[in-house]
C-alpha positions as a Markdown table, in Angstrom:
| # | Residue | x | y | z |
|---|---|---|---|---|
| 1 | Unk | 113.5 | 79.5 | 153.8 |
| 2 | Unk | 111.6 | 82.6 | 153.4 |
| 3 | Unk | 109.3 | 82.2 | 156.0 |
| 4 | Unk | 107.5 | 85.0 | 158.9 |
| 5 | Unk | 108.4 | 83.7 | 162.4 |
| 6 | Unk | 107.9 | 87.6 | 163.7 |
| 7 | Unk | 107.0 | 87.4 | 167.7 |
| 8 | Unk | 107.3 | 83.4 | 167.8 |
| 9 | Unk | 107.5 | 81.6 | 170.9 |
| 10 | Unk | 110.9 | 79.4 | 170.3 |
| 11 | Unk | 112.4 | 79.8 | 173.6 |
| 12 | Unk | 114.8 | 76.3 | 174.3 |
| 13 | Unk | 113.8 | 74.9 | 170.8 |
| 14 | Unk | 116.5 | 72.9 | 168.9 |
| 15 | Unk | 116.3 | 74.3 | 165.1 |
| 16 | Unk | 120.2 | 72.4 | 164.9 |
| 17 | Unk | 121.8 | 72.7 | 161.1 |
| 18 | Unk | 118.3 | 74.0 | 159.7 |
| 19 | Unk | 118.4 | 76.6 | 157.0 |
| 20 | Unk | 116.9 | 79.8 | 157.8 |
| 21 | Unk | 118.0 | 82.0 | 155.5 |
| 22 | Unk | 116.5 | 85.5 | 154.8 |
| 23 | Unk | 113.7 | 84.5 | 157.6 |
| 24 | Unk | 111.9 | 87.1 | 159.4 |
| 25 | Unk | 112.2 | 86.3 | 163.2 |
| 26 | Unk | 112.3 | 90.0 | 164.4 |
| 27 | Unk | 111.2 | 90.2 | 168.1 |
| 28 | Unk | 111.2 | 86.3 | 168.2 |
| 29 | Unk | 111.7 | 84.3 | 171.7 |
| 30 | Unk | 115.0 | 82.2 | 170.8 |
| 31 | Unk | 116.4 | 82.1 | 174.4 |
| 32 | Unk | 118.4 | 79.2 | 175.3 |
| 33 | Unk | 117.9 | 78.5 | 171.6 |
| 34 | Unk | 119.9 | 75.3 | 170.2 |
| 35 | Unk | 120.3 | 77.1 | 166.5 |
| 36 | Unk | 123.9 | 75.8 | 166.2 |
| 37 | Unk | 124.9 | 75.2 | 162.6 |
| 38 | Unk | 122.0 | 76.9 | 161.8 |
| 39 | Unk | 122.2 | 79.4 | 158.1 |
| 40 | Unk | 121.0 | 82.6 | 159.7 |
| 41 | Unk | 122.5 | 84.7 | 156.7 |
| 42 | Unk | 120.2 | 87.6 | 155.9 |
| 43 | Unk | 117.9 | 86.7 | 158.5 |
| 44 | Unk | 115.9 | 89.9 | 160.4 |
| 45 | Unk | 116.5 | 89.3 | 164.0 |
| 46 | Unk | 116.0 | 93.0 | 164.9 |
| 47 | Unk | 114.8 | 92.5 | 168.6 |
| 48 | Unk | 114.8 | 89.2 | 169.2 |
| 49 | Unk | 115.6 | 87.5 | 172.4 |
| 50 | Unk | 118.8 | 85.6 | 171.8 |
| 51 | Unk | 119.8 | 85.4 | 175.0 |
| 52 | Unk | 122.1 | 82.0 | 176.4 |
| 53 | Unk | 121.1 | 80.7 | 172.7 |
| 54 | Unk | 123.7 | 77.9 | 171.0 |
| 55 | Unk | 125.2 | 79.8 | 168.0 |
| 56 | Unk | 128.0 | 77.6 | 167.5 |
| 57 | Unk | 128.8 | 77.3 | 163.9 |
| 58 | Unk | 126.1 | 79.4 | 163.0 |
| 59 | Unk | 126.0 | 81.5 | 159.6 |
| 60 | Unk | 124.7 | 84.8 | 160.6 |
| 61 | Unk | 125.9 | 86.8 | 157.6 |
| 62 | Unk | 124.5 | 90.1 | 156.4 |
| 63 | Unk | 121.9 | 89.4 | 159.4 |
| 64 | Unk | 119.9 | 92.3 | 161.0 |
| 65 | Unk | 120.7 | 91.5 | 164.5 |
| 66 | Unk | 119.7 | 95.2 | 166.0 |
| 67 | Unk | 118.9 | 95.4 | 169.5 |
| 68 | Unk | 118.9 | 91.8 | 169.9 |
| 69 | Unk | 119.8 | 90.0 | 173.4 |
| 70 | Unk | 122.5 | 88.1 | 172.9 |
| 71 | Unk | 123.6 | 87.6 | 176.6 |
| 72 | Unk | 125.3 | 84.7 | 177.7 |
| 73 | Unk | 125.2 | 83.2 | 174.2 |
| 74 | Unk | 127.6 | 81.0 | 172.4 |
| 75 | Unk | 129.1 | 82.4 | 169.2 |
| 76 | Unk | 132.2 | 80.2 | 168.5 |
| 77 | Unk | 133.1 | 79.8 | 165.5 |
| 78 | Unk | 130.0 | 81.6 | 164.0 |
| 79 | Unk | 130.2 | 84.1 | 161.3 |
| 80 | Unk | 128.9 | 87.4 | 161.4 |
| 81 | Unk | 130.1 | 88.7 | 158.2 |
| 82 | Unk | 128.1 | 91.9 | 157.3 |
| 83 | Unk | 126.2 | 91.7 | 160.3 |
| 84 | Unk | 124.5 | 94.3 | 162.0 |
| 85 | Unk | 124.4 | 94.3 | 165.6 |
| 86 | Unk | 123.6 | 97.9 | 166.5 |
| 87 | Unk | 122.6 | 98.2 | 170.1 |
| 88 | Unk | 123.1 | 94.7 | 170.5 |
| 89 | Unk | 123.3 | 93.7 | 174.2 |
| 90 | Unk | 126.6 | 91.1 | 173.9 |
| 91 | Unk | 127.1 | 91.1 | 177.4 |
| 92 | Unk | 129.1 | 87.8 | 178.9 |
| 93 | Unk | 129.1 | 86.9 | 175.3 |
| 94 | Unk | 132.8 | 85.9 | 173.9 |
| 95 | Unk | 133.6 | 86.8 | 170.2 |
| 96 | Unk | 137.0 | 85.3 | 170.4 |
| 97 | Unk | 136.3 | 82.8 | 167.9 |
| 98 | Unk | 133.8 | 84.5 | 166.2 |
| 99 | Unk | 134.3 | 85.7 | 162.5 |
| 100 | Unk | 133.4 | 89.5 | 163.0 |
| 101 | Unk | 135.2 | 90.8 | 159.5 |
| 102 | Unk | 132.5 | 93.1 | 158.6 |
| 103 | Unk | 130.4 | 93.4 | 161.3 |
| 104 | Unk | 128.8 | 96.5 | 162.3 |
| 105 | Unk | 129.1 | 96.8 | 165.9 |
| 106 | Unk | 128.3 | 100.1 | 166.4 |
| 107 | Unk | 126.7 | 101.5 | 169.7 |
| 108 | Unk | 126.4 | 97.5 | 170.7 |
| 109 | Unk | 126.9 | 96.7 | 174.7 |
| 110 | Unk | 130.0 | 95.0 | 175.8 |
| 111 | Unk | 129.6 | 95.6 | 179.5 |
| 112 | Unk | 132.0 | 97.1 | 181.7 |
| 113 | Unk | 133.3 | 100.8 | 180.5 |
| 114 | Unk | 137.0 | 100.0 | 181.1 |
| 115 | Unk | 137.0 | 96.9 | 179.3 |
| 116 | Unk | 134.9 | 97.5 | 176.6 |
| 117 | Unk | 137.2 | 99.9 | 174.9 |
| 118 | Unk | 139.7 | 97.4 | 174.9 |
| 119 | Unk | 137.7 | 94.9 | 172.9 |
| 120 | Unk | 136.2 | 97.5 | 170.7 |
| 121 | Unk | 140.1 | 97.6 | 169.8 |
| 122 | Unk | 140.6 | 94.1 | 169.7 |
| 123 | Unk | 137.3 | 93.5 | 167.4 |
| 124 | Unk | 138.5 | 96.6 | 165.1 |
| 125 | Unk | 141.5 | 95.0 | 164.7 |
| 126 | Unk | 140.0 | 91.9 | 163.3 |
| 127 | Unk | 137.7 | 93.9 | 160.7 |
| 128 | Unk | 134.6 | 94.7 | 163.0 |
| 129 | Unk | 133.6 | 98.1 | 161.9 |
| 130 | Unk | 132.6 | 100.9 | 164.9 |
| 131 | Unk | 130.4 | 104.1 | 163.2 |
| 132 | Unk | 130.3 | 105.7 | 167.1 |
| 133 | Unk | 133.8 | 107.6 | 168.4 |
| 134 | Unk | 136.0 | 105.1 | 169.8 |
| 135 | Unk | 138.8 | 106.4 | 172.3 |
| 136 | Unk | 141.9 | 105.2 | 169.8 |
| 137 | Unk | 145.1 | 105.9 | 171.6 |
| 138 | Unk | 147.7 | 106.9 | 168.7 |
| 139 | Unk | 151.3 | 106.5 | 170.6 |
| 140 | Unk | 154.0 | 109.6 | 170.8 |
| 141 | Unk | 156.2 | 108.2 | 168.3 |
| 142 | Unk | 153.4 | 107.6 | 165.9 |
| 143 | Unk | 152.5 | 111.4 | 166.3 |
| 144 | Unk | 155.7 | 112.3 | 165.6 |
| 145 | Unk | 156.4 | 110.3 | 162.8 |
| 146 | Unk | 153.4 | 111.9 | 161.5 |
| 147 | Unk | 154.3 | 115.5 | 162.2 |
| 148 | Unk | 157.8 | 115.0 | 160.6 |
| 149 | Unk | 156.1 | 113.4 | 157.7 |
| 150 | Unk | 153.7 | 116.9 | 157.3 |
| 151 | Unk | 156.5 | 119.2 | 158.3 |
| 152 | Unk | 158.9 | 117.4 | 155.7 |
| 153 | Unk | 156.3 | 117.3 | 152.6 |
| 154 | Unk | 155.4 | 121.1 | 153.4 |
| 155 | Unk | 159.0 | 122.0 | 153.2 |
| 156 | Unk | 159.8 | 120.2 | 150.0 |
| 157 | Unk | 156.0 | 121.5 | 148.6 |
| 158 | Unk | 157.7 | 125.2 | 149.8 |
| 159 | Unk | 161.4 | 124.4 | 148.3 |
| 160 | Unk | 159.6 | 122.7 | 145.0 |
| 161 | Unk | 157.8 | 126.3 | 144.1 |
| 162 | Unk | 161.2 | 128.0 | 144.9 |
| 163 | Unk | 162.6 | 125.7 | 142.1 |
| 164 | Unk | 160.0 | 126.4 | 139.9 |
| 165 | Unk | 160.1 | 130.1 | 140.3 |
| 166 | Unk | 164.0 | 130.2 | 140.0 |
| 167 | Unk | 163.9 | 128.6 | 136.9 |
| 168 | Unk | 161.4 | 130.6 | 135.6 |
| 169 | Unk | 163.4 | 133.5 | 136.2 |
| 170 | Unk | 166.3 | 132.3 | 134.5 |
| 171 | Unk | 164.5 | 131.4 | 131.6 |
| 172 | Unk | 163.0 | 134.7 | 130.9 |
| 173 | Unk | 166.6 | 136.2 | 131.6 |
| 174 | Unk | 168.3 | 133.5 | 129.1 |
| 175 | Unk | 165.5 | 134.3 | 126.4 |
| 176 | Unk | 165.9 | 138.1 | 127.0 |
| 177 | Unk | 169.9 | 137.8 | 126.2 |
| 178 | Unk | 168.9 | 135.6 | 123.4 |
| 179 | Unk | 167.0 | 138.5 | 122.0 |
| 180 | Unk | 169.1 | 141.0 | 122.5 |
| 181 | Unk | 171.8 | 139.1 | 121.3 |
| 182 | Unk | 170.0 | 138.4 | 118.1 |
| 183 | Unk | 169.1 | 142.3 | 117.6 |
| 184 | Unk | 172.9 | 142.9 | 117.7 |
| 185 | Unk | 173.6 | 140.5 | 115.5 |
| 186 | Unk | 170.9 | 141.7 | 112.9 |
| 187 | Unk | 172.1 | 145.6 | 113.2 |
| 188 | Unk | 175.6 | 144.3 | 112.4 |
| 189 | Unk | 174.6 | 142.2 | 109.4 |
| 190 | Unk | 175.7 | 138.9 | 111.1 |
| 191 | Unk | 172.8 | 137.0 | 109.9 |
C-alpha cells in the first residue's frame, strides 16, 4: 500500500497483519494501536502518536519513525532494521526482543539518565547505531594494550628507518671500494 493516512484518527484501531508498506501516516493518532504483524517497512511515521500501540511482530524496516511516541508500546519480536527513530520518545518501551541491527537511535529518549547509558550500550552492542556522543567507558587494560601497541609500532617504524639508513650506508661504502678497487686494477693492467 501506498496510501496518505497523514493526521488520521486511528487511535485503538486493529489494522492486525495488514500490509502498509511505504504508507504515509506521519502525525497519525495510532495510540493503543493493534498493528501487530503489521508490514510497516518504509512507512513515514515522523510524528505519529504510537503510544501503548501492539507492535508485536511488526516489520518496521527502513521506517521514518522520528519523534514518534512510542511509550508504553509493545515491540517484541518487531524489526526495526534501518529504522530511524531520532527523538523518539521509547520510554517504558522494552527493546529486548526487538531486532534493532541498523537502527538509528540517535538523540531517542530512554528515560532515566543513569540507565539510559546503559542500554545505549546494550542496543550498540546488538547493531543499533548512536550518531550523538555516548559516554563509552574503555577499561585500563584496554588502554594499555593500546598504548603498548602505538609505542611498539612507533619503535619498530623508528628501528625500521635505522635499518634502511644503515644499509644504505654500507652500500654506498661497498660500491665505493668496488670502484676504487676496479681503478687499481685498471692502472695495474689487471683487466
Amino acid at each position: 500500500m501506498n496510501g496518505n493516512l497523514r493526521g488520521a484518527n486511528l487511535s485503538q484501531a486493529s489494522v492486525c497483519e495488514a500490509n502498509l508498506c511505504g504508507a504515509d501516516l506521519s502525525k497519525t493518532d495510532l495510540h493503543g494501536a493493534d498493528l501487530s504483524g503489521t508490514y510497516l517497512c518504509w512507512a513515514d511515521l515522523h510524528g505519529a502518536n504510537l503510544r501503548e500501540a501492539d507492535l508485536r511482530e511488526a516489520d518496521l524496516s527502513c521506517a521514518d519513525l522520528r519523534e514518534t511516541d512510542l511509550r508504553g508500546a509493545n515491540l517484541d519480536w518487531a524489526i526495526l532494521y534501518g529504522a530511524f527513530l531520532g527523538r523518539a520518545d521509547l520510554r517504558g518501551t522494552s527493546l529486548d526482543k526487538t531486532d534493532v541491527r541498523g537502527a538509528d537511535l540517535s538523540w531517542a529518549c530512554f528515560g532515566d539518565a543513569s540507565d539510559s547509558e546503559q542500554l545505549k550500550h546494550q542496543l550498540w552492542r546488538r547493531g543499533a547505531i548512536f550518531r550523538e556522543t555516548t559516554n563509552v567507558r574503555v577499561s585500563e587494560a584496554a588502554g594499555r594494550h593500546a598504548l603498548g601497541f602505538a609505542l611498539g609500532f612507533l619503535s619498530m617504524s623508528v628501528v625500521g628507518f635505522l635499518c634502511i639508513v644503515g644499509l644504505r650506508l654500507l652500500f654506498s661504502r661497498w660500491l665505493k671500494r668496488n670502484q676504487e678497487l676496479a681503478r687499481v686494477a685498471n692502472r695495474r693492467g689487471c683487466v
